[in-house]
C-alpha positions, 0 to 999 in steps of 0.5 A, a space after each residue: 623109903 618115905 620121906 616127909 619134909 616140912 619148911 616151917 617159916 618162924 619169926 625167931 632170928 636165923 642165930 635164935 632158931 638155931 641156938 634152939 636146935 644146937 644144944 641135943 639136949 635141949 630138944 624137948 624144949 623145942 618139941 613140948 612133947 617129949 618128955 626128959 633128954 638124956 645125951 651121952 657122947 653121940 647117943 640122945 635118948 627122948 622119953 616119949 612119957 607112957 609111950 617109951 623111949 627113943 634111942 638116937 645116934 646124934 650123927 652131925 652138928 654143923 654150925 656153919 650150915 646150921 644143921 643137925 642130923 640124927 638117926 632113930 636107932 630104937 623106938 616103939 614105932 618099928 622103924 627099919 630105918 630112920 634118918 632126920 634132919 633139922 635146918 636153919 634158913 635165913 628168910 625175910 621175916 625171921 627163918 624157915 626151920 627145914 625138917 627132913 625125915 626118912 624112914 622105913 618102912 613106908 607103911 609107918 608114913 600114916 602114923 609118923 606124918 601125925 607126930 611130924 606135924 606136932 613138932 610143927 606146931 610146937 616148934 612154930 609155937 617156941 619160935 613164931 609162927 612165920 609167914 608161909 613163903 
């Protein structure tokens, strides 16, 4: 199974970073390239514009961790299996955003690693760009 994790150091607060990761339908203004969100019950579905659709099973909104975890359950990418996490960390200067994504096939790590790395950017981008620790 691949795995990618990113620890994103931002300058927003520990309570703001999370407040932006809290609300499953709001993801899209945090990852400024998804298209419209649609939550139902424990189901989100993320448009991807011309590129389709991602179905997801929302799996954990934990507010003392501050910590969401969700499930890719249908998508253009061909995933066997999918499983992320989203965290918030207190850091000195702000807070690291921790995002863990695993996946199968493995194959898929060349083109999913990309599409993680925009979401970082653009997260770095909605709440700060942090100092590395």
């Amino acid at each position: 199974m691949s795995t990618i994790t990113r620890h994103i150091p931002v300058t927003a607060s520990t309570d703001d970073a999370w407040a932006a990761i809290a609300d499953p339908g709001r993801i899209n203004e945090l990852i400024t390239f998804l298209g419209s969100v649609t939550v139902t019950g424990h189901e989100r579905s993320c448009s991807l514009g011309d590129n389709g659709t991602l179905q997801e099973l929302l799996v954990a909104n934990d507010p003392d961790r501050r910590r969401v975890a969700y499930a890719i359950t249908k998508s253009p990418f061909g995933f066997t299996h999918h499983h992320a996490s989203m965290q918030i960390v207190d850091a000195p200067d702000g807070s690291t955003f921790v995002w863990t994504t695993d996946f199968l096939p493995d194959d898929l790590h060349d083109m999913v690693e990309p599409i993680i790395d925009a979401g970082v950017a653009s997260i770095q981008q909605v709440l700060g760009t942090g100092t590395p620790s």
